[in-house]
N, C-alpha and C positions, 0 to 999 in steps of 0.2 A: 637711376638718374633721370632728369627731364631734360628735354632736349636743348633747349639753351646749352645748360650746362654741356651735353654728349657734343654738342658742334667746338665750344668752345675748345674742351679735353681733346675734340680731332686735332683742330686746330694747330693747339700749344705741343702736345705730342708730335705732331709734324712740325714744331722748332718755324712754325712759321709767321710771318706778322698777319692781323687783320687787311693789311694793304696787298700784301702777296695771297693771300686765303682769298682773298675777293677779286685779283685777277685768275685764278685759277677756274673762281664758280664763275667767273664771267659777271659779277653782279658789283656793285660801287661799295666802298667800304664802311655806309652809313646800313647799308643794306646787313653788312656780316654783325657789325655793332648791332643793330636793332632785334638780330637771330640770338644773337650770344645774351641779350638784355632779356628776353622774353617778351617783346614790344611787337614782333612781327613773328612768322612762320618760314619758313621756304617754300614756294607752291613748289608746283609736282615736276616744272622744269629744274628747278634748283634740286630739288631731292635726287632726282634722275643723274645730274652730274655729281651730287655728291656721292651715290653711289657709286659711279665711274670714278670717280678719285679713290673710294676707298677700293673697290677691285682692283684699282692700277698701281697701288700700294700695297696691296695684302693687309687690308685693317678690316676688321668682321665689322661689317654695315646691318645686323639684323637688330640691336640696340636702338639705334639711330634710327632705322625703318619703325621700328615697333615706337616708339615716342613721337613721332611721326605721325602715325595714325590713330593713336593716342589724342591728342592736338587737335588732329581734326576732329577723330569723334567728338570732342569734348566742347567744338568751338573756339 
């Protein structure tokens, strides 16, 4: 999966809306649309709390890390 998609799937699997998903990263909810769209990335502060989301839930973050850097290498 590419990452849009792996945020989105976090997301929807935590039963949450893009409104709540985006107070949680601390980021505005044009912000999580624009991640879920493939329009934007998450810099490395966002990546950082989404890994502390998924440790604080028990959801394997090494997917979403590896697309991640994927992304960047790629541009």
């Amino acid at each position: 999966m590419i990452l849009p998609e792996l945020l989105k799937t976090l997301r929807t699997r935590m039963l949450m809306s893009q409104e709540t998903f985006a107070k949680e990263m601390h980021v505005t909810v044009c912000t999580i649309n624009r991640w879920e769209n493939g329009k934007s990335k998450p810099n490395i502060t966002a990546i950082n709390t989404i890994k502390a989301f998924c440790n604080k839930n028990n959801i394997a973050f090494e997917e979403i890390e590896n697309a991640w850097h994927e992304v960047n290498k790629n541009g």
